[in-house]
C-alpha positions in Angstrom: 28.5 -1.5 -6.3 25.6 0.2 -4.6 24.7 -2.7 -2.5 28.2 -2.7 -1.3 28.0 0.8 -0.2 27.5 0.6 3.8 27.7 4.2 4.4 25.2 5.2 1.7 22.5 7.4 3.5 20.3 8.7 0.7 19.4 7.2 -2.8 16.8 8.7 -4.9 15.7 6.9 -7.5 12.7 8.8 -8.4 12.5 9.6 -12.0 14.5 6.0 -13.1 11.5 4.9 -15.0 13.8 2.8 -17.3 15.0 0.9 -14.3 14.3 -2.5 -14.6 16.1 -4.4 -11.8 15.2 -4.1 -9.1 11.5 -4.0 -9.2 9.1 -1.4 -8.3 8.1 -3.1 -4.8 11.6 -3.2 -3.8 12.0 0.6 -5.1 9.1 1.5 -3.1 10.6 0.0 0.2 13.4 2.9 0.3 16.8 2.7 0.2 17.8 -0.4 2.6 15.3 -2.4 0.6 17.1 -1.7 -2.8 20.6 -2.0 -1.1 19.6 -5.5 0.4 18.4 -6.8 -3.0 21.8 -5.5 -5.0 23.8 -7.3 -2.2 21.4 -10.6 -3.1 22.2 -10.4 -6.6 26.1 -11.0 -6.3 25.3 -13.7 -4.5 24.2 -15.3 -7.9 20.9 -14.7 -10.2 18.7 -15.7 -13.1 16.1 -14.3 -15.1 12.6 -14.4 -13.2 9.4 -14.9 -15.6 6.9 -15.4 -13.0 3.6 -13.6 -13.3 0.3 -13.8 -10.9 -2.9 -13.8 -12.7 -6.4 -13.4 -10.8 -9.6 -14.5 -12.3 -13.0 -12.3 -11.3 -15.9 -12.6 -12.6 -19.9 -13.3 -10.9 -20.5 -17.0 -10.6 -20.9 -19.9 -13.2 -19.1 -17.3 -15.3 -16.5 -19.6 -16.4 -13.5 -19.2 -14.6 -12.7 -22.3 -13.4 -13.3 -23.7 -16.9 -10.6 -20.9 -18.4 -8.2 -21.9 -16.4 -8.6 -25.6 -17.2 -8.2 -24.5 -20.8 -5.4 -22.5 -20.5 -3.3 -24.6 -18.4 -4.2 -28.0 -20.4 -3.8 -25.9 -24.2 -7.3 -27.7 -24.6 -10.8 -26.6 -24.4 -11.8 -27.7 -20.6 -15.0 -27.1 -18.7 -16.2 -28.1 -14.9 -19.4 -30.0 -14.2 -22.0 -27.3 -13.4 -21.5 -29.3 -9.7 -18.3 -28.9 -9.5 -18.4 -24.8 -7.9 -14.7 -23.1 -6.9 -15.0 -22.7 -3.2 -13.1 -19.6 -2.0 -9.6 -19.5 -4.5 -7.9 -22.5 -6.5 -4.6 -21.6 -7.2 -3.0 -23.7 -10.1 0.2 -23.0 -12.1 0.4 -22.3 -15.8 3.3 -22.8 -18.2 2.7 -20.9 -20.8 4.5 -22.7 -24.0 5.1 -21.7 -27.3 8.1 -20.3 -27.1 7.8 -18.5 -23.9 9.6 -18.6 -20.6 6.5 -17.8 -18.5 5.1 -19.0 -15.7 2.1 -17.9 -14.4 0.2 -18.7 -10.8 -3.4 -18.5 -11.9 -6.0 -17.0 -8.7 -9.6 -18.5 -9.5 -11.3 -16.4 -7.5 -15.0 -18.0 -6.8 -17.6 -15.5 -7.7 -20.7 -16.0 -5.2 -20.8 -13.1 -3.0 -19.8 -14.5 0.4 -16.4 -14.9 -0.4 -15.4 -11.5 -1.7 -14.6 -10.1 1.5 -11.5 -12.3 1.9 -10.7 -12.2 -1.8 -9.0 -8.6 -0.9 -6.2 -11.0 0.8 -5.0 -12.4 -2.1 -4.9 -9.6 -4.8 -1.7 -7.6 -5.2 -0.5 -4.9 -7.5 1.8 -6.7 -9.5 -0.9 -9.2 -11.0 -3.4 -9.2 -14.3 -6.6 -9.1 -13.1 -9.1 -10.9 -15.6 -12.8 -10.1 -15.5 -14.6 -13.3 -17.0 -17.7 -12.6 -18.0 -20.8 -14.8 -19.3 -21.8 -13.2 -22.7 -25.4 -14.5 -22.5 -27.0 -12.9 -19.4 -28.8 -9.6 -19.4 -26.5 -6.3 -20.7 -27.9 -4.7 -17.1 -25.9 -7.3 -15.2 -22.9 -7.4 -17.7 -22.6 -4.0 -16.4 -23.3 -4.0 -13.1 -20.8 -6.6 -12.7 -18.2 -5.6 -14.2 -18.1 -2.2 -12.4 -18.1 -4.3 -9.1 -15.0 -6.3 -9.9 -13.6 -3.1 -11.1 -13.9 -1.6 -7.7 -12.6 -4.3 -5.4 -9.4 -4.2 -7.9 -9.1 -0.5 -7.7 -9.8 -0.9 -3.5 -6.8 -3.5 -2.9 -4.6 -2.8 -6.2 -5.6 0.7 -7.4 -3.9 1.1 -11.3 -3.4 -3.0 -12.0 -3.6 -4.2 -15.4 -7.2 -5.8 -16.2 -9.0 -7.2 -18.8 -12.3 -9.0 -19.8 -12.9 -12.2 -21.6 -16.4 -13.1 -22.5 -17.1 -16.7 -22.3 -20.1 -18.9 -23.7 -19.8 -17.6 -27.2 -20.1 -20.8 -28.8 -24.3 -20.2 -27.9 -24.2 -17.5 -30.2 -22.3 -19.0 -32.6 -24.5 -21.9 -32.8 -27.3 -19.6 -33.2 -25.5 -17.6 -36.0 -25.8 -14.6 -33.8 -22.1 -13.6 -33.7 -23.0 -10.2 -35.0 -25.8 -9.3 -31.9 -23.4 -10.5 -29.8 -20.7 -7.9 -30.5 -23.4 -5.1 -30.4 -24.3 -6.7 -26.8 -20.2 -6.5 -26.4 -19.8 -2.8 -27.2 -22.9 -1.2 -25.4 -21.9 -2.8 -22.2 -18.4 -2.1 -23.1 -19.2 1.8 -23.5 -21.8 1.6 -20.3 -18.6 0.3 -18.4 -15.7 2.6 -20.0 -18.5 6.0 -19.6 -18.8 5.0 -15.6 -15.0 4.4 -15.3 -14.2 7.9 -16.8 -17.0 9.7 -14.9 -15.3 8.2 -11.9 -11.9 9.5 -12.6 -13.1 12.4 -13.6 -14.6 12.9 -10.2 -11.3 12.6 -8.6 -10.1 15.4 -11.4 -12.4 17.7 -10.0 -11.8 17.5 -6.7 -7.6 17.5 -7.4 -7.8 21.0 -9.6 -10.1 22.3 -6.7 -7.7 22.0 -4.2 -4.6 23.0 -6.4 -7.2 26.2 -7.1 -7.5 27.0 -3.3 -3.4 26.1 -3.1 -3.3 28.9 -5.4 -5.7 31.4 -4.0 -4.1 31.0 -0.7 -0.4 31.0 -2.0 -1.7 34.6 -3.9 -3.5 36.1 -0.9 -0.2 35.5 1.0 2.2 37.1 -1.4 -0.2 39.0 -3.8 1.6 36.8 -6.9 0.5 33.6 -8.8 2.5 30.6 -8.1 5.8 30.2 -9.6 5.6 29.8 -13.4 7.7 26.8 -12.7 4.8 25.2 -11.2 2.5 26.1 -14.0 4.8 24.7 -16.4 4.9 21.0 -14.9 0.9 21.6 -14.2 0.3 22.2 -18.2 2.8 18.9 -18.6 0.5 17.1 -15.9 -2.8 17.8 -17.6 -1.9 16.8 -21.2 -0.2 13.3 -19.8 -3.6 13.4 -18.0 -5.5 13.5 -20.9 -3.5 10.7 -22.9 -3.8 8.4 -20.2 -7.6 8.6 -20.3 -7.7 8.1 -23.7 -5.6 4.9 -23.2 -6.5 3.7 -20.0 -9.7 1.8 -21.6 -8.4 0.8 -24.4 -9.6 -2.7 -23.9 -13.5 -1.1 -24.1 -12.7 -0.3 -27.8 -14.2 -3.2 -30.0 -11.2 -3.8 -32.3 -10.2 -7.2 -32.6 -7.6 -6.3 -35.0 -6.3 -2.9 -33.0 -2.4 -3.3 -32.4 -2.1 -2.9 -28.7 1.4 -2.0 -29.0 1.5 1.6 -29.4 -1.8 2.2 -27.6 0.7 0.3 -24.5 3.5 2.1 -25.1 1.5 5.5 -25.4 0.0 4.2 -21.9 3.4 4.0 -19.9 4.5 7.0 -21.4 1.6 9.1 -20.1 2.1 6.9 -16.3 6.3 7.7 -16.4 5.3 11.7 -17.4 2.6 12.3 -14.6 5.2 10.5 -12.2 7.9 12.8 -13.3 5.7 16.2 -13.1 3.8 15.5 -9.9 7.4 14.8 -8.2 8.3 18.0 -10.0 5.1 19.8 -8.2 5.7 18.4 -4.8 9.0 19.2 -4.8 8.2 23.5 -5.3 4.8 22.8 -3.3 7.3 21.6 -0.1 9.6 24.8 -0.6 6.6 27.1 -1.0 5.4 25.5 2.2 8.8 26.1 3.7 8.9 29.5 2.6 5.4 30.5 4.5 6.0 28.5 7.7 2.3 27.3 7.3 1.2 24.4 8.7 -2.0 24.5 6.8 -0.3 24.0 3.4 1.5 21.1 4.6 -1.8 19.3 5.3 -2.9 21.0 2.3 0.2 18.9 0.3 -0.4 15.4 1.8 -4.1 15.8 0.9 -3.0 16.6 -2.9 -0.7 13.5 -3.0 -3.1 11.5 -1.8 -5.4 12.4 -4.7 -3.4 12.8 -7.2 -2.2 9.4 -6.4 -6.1 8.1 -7.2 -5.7 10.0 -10.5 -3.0 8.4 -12.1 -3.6 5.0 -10.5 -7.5 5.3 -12.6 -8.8 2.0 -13.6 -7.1 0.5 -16.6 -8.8 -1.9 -19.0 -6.3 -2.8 -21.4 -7.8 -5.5 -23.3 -10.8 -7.7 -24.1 -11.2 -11.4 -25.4 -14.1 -13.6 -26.7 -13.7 -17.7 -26.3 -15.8 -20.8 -25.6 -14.2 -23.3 -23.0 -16.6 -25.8 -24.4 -15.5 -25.7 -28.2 -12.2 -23.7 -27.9 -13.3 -20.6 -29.9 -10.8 -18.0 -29.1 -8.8 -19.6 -26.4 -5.7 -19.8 -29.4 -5.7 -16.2 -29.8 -6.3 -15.5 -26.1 -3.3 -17.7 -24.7 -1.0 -15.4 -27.9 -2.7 -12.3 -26.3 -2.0 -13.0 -23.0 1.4 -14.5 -23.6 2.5 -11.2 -25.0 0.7 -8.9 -22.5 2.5 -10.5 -19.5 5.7 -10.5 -21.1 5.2 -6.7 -21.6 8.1 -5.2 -18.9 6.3 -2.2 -19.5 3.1 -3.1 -17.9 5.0 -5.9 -15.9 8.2 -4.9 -14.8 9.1 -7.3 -12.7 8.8 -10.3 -15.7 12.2 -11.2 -16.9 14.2 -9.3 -14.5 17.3 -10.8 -13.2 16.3 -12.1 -9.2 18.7 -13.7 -6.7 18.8 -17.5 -7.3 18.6 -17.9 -3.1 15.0 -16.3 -4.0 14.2 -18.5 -6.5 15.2 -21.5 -4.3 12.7 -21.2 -1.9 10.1 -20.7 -4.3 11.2 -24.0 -5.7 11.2 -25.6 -2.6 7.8 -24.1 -1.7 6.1 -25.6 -4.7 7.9 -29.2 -5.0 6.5 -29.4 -1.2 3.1 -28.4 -2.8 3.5 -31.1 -5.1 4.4 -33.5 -2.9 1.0 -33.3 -0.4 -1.2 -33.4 -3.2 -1.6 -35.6 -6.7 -0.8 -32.4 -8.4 -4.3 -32.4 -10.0 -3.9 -28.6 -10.4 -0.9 -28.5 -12.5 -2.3 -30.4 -15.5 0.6 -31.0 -18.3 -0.2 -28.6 -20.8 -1.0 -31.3 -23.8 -2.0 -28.8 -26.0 -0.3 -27.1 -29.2 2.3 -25.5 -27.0 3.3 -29.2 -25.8 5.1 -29.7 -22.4 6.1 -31.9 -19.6 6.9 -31.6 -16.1 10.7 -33.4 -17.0 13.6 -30.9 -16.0 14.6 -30.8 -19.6 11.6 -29.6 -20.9 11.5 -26.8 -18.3 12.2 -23.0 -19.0 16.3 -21.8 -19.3 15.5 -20.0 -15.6 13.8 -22.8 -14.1 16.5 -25.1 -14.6 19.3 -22.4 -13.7 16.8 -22.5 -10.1 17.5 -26.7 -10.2 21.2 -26.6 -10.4 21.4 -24.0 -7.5 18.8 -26.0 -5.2 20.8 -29.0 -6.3 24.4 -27.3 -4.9 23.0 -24.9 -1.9 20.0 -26.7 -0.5 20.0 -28.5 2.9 17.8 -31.1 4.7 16.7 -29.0 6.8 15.6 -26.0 4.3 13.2 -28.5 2.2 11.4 -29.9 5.2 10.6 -26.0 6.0 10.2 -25.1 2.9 7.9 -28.2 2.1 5.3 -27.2 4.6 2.0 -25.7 4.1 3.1 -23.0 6.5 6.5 -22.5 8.5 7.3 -19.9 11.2 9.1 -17.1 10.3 11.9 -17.7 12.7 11.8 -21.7 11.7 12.4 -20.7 8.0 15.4 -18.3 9.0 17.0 -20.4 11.1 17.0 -23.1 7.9 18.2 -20.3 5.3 20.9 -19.0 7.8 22.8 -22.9 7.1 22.5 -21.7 3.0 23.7 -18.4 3.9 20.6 -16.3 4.0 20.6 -13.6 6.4 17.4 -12.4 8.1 17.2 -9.6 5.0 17.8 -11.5 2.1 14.7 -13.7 3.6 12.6 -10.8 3.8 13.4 -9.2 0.8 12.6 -12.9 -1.0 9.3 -12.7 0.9 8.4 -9.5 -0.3 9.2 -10.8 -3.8 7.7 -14.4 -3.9 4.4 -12.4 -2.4 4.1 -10.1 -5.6 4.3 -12.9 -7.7 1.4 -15.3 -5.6 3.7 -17.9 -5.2 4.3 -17.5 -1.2 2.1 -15.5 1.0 3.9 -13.7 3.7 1.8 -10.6 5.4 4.4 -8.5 6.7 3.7 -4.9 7.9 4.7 -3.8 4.4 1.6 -5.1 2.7 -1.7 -3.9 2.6 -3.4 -6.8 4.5 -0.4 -7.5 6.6 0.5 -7.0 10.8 3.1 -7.7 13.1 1.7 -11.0 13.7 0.8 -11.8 10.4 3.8 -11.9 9.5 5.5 -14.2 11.9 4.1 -17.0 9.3 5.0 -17.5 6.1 2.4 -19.4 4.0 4.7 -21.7 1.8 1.6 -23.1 -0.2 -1.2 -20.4 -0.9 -3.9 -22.8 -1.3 -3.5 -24.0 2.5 -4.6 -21.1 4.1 -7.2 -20.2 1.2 -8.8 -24.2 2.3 -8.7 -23.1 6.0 -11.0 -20.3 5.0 -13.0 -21.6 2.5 -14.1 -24.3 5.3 -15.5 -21.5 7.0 -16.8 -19.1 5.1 -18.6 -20.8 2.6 -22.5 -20.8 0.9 -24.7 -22.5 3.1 -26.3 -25.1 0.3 -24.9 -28.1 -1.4 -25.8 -26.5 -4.7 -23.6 -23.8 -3.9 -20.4 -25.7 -3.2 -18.5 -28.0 -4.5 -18.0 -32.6 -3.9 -15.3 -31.9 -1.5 -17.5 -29.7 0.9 -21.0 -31.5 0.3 -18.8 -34.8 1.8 -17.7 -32.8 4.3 -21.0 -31.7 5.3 -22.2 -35.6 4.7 -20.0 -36.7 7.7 -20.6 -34.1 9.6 -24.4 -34.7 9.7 -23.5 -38.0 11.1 -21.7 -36.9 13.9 -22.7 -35.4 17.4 -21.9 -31.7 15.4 -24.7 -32.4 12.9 -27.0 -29.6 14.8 -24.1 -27.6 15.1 -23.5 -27.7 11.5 -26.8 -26.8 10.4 -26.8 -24.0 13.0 -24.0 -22.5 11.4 -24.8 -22.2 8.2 -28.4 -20.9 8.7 -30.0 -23.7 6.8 -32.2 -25.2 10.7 -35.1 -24.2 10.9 -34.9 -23.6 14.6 -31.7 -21.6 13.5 -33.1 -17.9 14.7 -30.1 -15.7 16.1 -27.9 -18.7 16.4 -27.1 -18.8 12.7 -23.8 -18.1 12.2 -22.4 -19.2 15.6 -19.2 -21.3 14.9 -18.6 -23.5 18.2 -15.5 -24.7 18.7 -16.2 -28.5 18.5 -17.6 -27.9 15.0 -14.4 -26.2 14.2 -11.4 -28.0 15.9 -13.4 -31.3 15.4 -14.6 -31.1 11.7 -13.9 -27.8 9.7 -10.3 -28.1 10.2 -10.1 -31.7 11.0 -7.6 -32.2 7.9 -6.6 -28.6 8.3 -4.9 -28.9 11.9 -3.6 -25.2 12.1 -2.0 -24.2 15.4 
């Protein structure tokens, strides 16, 4: 076995586009990384159908509401009081036949927030861009171009999708048909934007493989090799095929078969993956060749881009529901069912993972379960059915009980159970199950991807040496210690929880401090937004008690 191999010094796997297991992440982390996750396979595995799903979308959008419908199979909405403060994170069951599980983001939309939503977006997840179908086609628009960008920022190339909500106002009104027309002209405004974007980047990429080439010809009075030409002319028409099917989901079909369009889509991604390793290859001989430091620089500044031009935005799909009379949300839970089963989009759904992985995410959410009245994870009561008994759990899931059941200690559930646990603290637990310090990484890195464990190491976009000396067992946790801080100033704004908060507060000796704070004295001036520490320790994270 490969894992087995200790001598192994080199293992390219550059090209396997059919390789399933293991996933992409791990592929990405080299050689050791794929080694270490081979070796925690023999160990024992299951099937993994975990998928992480984010919710964008501008305020009073109707996110919070979709995610109440999808997780109860029932047509949900929030009180127009009742405002998502920084991120829920609730856990969906898909039903119907399927083995998914998904950890539903509801990201809030009000601006202040989105500079921390970054921290929680990853590249393995479906972004969803909910979006109210009754306000003005110019914010449509604007808005979804926004969300757009902040995907394309932290998770360049993720899967997204739009679903309208608030259609049931037009069908009320018998307006269905103006409301597709509304649909597709902010549809085409967004796709025409996206393009011109990527097209941008085109630009600038065949400029600089132009001056490669006038450089590489006023050095040895020839054109480059007619290799290189060849896997250029393969480049551009996979080029051209994914921007045909990158925006799919802008096309107004509702009966347009995905499938092919998807499958058209990856084959495009795997062929521009397999000519642009082709190019670099002969770009680093040619490079070689001349003993020019210039072209080197000249080859990391054409990965870079054409890394931007195949990682384009991707809009794969579109949906139209009501949360209030459940228009839609039937189709949309088959749609999305499907899409996130997709291994070709999501490779890393139904791929075999090492149980020992799957323990601790167990662990991590029974301990979730256990500090709070579970409000989030609603029994699905809808057509689908479901329970939270053990036999009415997924094949995988209760493969996961039998091996926390046999292998788990004492001492790995109360670390587990926690809302955050020192790194060292949670190896020094795994070590009595077995678990080496790089099976625990690896199973970071792996319950990260999928949202159900955050743990910033230095191989993550957000992450730092520090960072990732704590493992946050329960998401929400650390999203609460945030929200308490940054936060919209007015009661309107937020939700019960916070407006109680700010209730007791105002009765304390931190009242002025409070109001300070968030702006809202009037004797505020240059103070506002001066957190003191009594406010802080004393209040904000009374509950919260981080250390």
């Amino acid at each position: 076995e490969i894992g087995a191999l200790t001598a192994l010094q080199t293992l390219d796997l550059d090209g396997c586009h059919a390789l399933h297991t293991p996933p992409p992440h791990v592929v990405r982390a080299g050689r050791a990384a794929v080694q270490q996750f081979l070796r925690d396979l023999a160990k024992g595995f299951a099937a993994s159908h975990l998928v992480k799903v984010v919710l964008l979308g501008d305020q009073r959008a109707g996110k919070s509401s979709l995610a109440d419908s999808l997780v109860r199979g029932r047509p949900a909405t929030r009180a127009h009081s009742d405002r998502t403060v920084g991120i829920d994170v609730c856990r969906w069951r898909v039903g119907g036949g399927s083995q998914l599980v998904a950890n539903i983001y509801d990201a809030a939309g009000q601006r202040v927030y989105r500079a921390t939503h970054g921290l929680f977006m990853s590249p393995g997840a479906l972004f969803l861009h909910v979006v109210r179908a009754d306000q003005p086609e110019e914010a449509a628009v604007a808005g979804l171009l926004e969300w757009a960008s902040a995907v394309q920022q932290e998770a360049p190339g993720a899967v997204m999708g739009i679903v309208w909500t608030h259609m049931d106002v037009f069908e009320a009104a018998g307006q269905s048909a103006e409301a597709r027309a509304w649909q597709a002209r902010v549809l085409e405004r967004v796709r025409d934007e996206l393009d011109s974007q990527a097209q941008d980047v085109d630009a600038a990429l065949r400029q600089m493989e132009g001056d490669m080439a006038e450089g590489w010809s006023a050095r040895h009075g020839s054109s480059l090799p007619e290799k290189w030409e060849r896997a250029r002319a393969r480049r551009d028409a996979a080029l051209t095929e994914l921007d045909r099917l990158a925006m799919m989901g802008c096309e107004v079909n509702p009966d347009a078969d995905r499938t092919a369009a998807i499958k058209g889509l990856v084959e495009a991604l795997t062929t521009l993956e397999t000519q642009h390793a082709e190019m670099k290859d002969l770009e680093k001989k040619m490079a070689a060749s001349t003993a020019n430091g210039q072209d080197n620089l000249l080859a990391e500044q054409l990965e870079r881009l054409r890394h931007q031009r195949v990682r384009r935005p991707r809009i794969v799909c579109q949906h139209s529901v009501s949360n209030r009379t459940g228009q839609g949300l039937k189709d949309l839970r088959g749609a999305l069912k499907a899409l996130m089963g997709d291994k070709r989009l999501f490779p890393h759904v139904g791929m075999q993972v090492p149980l020992n992985y799957s323990m601790l995410e167990r662990l991590a959410q029974e301990g979730r379960l256990q500090s709070k009245d579970d409000e989030e994870d609603e029994v699905d009561e809808g057509e689908d059915g479901g329970e939270k008994d053990e036999a009415d759990r997924a094949e995988w899931e209760q493969m996961v009980t039998r091996h926390v059941a046999e292998k788990c200690t004492p001492e790995l559930r109360a670390v587990c159970s926690q809302p955050y646990a020192s790194l060292g603290d949670l190896m020094d637990a795994a070590e009595q199950v077995g678990m080496d310090r790089d099976e625990v990484l690896s199973a970071l890195r792996f319950l990260h991807e999928t949202g159900s464990v955050l743990h910033y190491s230095e191989s993550t976009r957000r992450g730092s040496a520090e960072l990732a000396q704590t493992v946050f067992m329960q998401p929400q946790w650390i999203i609460d210690g945030i929200k308490y801080v940054v936060r919209e100033p007015h009661a309107d704004d937020i939700n019960e929880e916070l407006r109680k908060m700010d209730s007791r507060i105002r009765t304390s000796e931190c009242a002025d401090d409070l109001d300070q704070y968030l702006g809202v004295s009037s004797s505020a001036g240059f103070g506002a937004g001066v957190l003191t520490r009594q406010l802080l320790m004393r209040h904000l994270w009374r509950d919260f008690a981080p250390s």
